[in-house]
C-alpha positions in Angstrom: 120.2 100.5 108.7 116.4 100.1 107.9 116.2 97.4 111.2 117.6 99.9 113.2 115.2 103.1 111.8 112.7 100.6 112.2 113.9 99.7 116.2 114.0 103.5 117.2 110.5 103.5 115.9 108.9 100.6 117.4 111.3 101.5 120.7 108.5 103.5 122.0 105.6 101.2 121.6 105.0 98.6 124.2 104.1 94.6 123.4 99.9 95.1 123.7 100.9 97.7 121.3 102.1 95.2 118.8 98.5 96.8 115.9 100.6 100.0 116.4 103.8 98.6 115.6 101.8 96.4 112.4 101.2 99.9 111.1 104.7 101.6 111.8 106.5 98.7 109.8 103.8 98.4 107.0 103.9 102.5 106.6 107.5 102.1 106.6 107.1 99.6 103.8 104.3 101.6 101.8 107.0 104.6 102.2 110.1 102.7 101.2 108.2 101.6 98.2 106.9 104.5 97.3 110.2 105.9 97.1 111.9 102.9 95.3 109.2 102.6 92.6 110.2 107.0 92.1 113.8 106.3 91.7 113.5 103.2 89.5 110.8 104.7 86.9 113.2 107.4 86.9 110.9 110.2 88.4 112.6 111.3 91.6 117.0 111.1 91.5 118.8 111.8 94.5 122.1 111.5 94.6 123.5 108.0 96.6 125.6 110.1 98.5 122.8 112.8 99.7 120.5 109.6 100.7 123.8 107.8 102.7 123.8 111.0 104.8 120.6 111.0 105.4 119.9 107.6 106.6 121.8 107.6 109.8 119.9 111.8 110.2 116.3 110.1 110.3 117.3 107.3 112.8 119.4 110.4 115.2 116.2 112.5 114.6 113.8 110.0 115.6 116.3 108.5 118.2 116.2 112.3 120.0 112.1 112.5 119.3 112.1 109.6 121.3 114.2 110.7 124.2 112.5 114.6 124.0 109.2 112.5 124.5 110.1 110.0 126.8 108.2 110.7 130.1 105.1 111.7 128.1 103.0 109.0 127.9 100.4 110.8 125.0 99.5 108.9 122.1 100.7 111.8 119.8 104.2 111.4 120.6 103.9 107.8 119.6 101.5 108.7 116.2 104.3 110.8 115.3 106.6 107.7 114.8 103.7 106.6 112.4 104.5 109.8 110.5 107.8 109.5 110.6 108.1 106.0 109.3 106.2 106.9 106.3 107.9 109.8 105.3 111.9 108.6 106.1 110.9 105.0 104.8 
């Protein structure tokens, strides 16, 4: 599941893109850390079952931000994969 939140990400990006798609997959580490490091010292719990659920949500929601966005060509659309990568990592 996190190669194929981390395709519909990078999906967008084309290959003289590739410093873009460098910072999606490292922000998508810093995030997935970040959120590792809370649930082992204890500080953030979420249920298993809540975060199953939502894993397969963040790839249909950036899967259908892709597609909504699709002929634009703006740089916005494709920082908000940036975003997105940090905060569902």
């Amino acid at each position: 599941d996190h190669i194929l939140f981390l395709v519909a990400l990078c999906v967008v990006f084309i290959v003289k893109e590739w410093k873009r798609v460098l910072w999606l997959v490292t922000l998508f580490t810093v995030g997935h850390s970040i959120t590792l490091a809370l649930s082992a010292y204890k500080i953030l719990n979420i249920d298993v079952a809540l975060i199953e659920f939502l894993i397969p949500v963040t790839i249909f929601i950036t899967g259908v931000f892709n597609i909504i966005h699709l002929k634009r060509e703006e740089a916005n659309a494709n920082n908000i994969n940036l975003i997105f990568a940090l905060i569902f990592g």
